[in-house]
C-alpha positions in Angstrom: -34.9 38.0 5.4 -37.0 35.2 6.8 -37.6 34.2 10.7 -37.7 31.2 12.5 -38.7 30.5 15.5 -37.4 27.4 17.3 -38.9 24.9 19.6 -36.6 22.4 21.0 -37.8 19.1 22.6 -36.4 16.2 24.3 -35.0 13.4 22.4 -37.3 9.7 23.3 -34.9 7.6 26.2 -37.7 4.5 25.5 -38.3 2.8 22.3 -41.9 2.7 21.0 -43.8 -0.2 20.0 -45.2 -0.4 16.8 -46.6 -3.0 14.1 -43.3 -4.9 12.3 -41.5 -3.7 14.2 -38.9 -5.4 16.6 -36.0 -5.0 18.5 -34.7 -2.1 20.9 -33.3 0.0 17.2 -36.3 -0.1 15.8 -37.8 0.8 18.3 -35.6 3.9 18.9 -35.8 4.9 15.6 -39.9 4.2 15.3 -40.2 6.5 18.4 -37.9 9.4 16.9 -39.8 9.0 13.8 -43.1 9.5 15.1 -41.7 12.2 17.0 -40.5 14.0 14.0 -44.1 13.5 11.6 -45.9 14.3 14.5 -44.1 18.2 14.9 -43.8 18.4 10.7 -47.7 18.0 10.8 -47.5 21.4 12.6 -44.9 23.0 10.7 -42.1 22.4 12.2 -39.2 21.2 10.5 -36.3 19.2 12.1 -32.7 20.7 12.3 -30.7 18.9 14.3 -29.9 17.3 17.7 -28.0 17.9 20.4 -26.6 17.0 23.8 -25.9 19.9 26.4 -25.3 19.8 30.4 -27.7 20.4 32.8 -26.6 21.0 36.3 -28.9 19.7 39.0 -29.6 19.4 42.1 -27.9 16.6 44.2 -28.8 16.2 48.0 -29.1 19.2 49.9 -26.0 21.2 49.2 -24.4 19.9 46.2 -24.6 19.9 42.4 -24.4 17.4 39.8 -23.9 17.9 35.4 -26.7 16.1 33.4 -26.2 15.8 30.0 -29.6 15.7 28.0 -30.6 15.2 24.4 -32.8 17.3 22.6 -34.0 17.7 19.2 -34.3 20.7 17.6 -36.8 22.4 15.4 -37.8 25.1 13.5 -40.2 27.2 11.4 -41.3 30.3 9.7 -42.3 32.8 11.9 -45.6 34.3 10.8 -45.5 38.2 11.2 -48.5 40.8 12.2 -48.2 42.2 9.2 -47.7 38.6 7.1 -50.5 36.4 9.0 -52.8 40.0 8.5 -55.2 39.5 5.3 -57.6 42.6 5.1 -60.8 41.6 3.2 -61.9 44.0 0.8 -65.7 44.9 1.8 -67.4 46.2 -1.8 -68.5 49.6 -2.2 -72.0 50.8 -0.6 -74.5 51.4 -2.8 -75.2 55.2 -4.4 -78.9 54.6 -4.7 -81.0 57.5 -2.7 -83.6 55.2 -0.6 -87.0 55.1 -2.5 -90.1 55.7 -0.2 -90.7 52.1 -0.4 -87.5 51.0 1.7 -87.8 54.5 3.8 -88.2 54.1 7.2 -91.3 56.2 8.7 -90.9 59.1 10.6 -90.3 59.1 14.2 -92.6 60.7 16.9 -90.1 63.4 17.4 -89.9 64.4 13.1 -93.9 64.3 13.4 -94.7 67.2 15.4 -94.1 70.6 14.5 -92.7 73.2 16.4 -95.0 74.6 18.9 -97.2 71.5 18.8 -98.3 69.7 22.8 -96.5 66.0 22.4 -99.0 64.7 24.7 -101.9 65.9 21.8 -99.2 63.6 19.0 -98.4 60.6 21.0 -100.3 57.7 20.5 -103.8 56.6 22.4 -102.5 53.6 23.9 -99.2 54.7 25.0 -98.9 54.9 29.1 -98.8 58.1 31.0 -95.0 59.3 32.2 -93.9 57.6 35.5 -93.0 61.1 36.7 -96.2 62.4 36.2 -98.3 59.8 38.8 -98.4 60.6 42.2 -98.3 57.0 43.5 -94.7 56.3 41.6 -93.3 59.2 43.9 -95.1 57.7 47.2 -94.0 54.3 46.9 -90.5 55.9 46.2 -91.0 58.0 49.3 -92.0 54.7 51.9 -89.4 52.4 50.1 -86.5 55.0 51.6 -88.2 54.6 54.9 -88.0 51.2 55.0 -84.7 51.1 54.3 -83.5 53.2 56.7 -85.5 51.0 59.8 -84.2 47.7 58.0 -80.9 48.8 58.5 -81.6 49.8 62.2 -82.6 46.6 62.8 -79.3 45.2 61.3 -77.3 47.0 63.5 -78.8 46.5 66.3 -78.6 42.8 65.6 -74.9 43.0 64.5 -74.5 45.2 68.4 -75.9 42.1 70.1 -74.3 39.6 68.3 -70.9 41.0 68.9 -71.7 41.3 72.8 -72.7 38.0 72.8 -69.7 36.8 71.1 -67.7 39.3 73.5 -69.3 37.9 76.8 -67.8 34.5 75.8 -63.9 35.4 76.2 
């Protein structure tokens, strides 16, 4: 069973120029058609239109009944499962990798068991941060600074709030 939705829209109260065309009904009638192929561009398709009450607001404490006209459309809903198109990916290739597309080994798949990393790794490659004694000094005064820094700030912050406090 197919679904719709809706969408309903009011109907023009002005007339629209256009080229050739003249007079208040044409008008009217240019501005509902333009309306109407503007909405079909999208999909929608007209049903029909219809004038309902609208009760408003009138002064402070009383009501008044509107009647508006509105045009109604409609359209095929598009599902999850409908507007969903999987694409098929194609199947992976069974080919074992040849040693020419192979990727080399790692650091880690060189060394053997029982072997010193340090003797495998590479010449050029820079010591461990962990392992030089400045990296844990600098660490070390860093904290310390810190920590007066954020004296400093608070002692600031006391001032500043006697000062604004002396002022009351």
């Amino acid at each position: 069973m197919p679904r719709y939705e809706y969408k309903v829209v009011p109907a023009p109260t002005k007339g629209l120029k256009g080229k050739g065309v003249k007079g208040p009904e044409a008008r009217f009638s240019h501005a509902l058609q333009e309306l109407m192929n503007g909405l079909s561009g999208y999909g929608w398709e007209y049903q029909r239109a219809e004038t309902l009450p609208s009760v408003e607001r009138s002064g402070l404490t009383s009501t008044t009944t509107e009647w508006r006209n509105v045009l109604v459309f409609r359209r095929l809903r598009e599902t999850g499962a409908e507007a969903f198109a999987p694409e098929l990916l194609p199947p992976p290739d069974q080919t074992p990798p040849t040693p020419q597309n192979a990727a080399p080994p790692s650091l880690a798949e060189a060394a053997k068991p029982g072997d010193d990393p340090a003797e495998n790794a590479p010449p050029d490659s820079p010591p461990d941060e962990a392992e030089t004694p400045e990296h844990s000094a600098e660490n070390d005064s860093d904290h310390e600074d810190n920590g007066v820094e954020e004296t400093r700030d608070e002692k600031n912050l006391s001032v500043s709030l006697k000062t604004l406090l002396s002022f009351r």
